[in-house]
N, C-alpha and C positions, 0 to 999 in steps of 0.2 A: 568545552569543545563541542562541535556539533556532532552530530549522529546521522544517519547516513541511513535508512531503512526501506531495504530493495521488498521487492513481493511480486510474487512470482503468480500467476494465474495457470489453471489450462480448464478451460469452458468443457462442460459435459456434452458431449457429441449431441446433435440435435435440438441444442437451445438457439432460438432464433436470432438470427445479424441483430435485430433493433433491440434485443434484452441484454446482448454482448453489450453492444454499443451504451445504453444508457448506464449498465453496470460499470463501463470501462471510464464515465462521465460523471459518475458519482464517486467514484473511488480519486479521481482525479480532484473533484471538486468539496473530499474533504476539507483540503487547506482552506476552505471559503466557509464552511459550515463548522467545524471543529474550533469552538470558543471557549477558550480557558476561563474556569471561574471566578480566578481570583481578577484576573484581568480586564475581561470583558472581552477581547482584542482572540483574531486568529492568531495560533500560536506554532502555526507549522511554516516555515520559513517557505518553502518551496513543493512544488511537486506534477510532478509529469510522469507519461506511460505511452505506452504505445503497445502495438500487434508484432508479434516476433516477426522478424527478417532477415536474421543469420543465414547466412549462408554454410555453416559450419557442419549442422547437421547431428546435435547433441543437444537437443533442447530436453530429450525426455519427456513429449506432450506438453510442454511449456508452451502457451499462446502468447500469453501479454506481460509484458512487466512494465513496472513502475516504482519510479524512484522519489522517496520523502525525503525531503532534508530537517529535520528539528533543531532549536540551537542549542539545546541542552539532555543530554541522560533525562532529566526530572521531567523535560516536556513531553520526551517519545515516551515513559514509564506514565506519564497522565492518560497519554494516548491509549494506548495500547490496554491499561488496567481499571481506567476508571472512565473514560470518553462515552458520554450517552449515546452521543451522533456517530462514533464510530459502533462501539456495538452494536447499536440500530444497522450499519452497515454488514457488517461480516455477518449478523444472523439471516441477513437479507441475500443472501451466497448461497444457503442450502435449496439446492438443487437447480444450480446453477452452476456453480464451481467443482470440477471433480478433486482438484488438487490445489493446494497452494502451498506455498513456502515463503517462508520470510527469512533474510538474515540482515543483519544490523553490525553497522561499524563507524569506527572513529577515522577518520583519515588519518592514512600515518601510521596507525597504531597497529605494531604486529603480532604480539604476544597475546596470546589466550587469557582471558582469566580464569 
């Protein structure tokens, strides 16, 4: 079943539009650079973000989110644990990101483990 992996951003006051922006371009354009080893082949099915817009008014300094879709537990667990290209990315966040949050889910699926 696929997995579903939100991420939540909020940019440290006073970092510049064009560092948001290429940061919010690169995180987007894991799906294109994140290649599975055994595969060769990109292995994150989907993925898009944007600049919050709520109107709701509960973001908690949440700026940008972005949603990954993987098709498998094993792919987002590559990701997330052992991805050169992503860890090259999230170390590339300090001092740039003051906060992030991630949560991860299965469609459908409502029980805890």
């Amino acid at each position: 079943m696929s997995i579903t992996h939100i991420v939540l951003f909020q940019f440290k006051s006073g970092v510049d539009t064009q560092v948001i922006k290429d940061t919010c371009d690169r995180m987007v354009g894991l799906k294109d650079s994140c290649i599975h080893p055994t595969s060769n082949k990109s292995y994150i099915k989907s993925s898009s973000g944007g600049a919050d817009n709520s109107i709701e008014g509960i973001q908690n300094g949440i700026t940008h989110a972005f949603v990954v879709e993987f098709a498998s537990a094993e792919d987002r667990d590559y990701y997330v644990r052992e991805d050169p290209v992503h860890k090259a990315f999230v170390q590339s966040l300090n001092g740039v990101v003051e906060k992030a949050q991630v949560v991860d889910f299965t469609d459908g699926v409502f029980e805890i483990p």
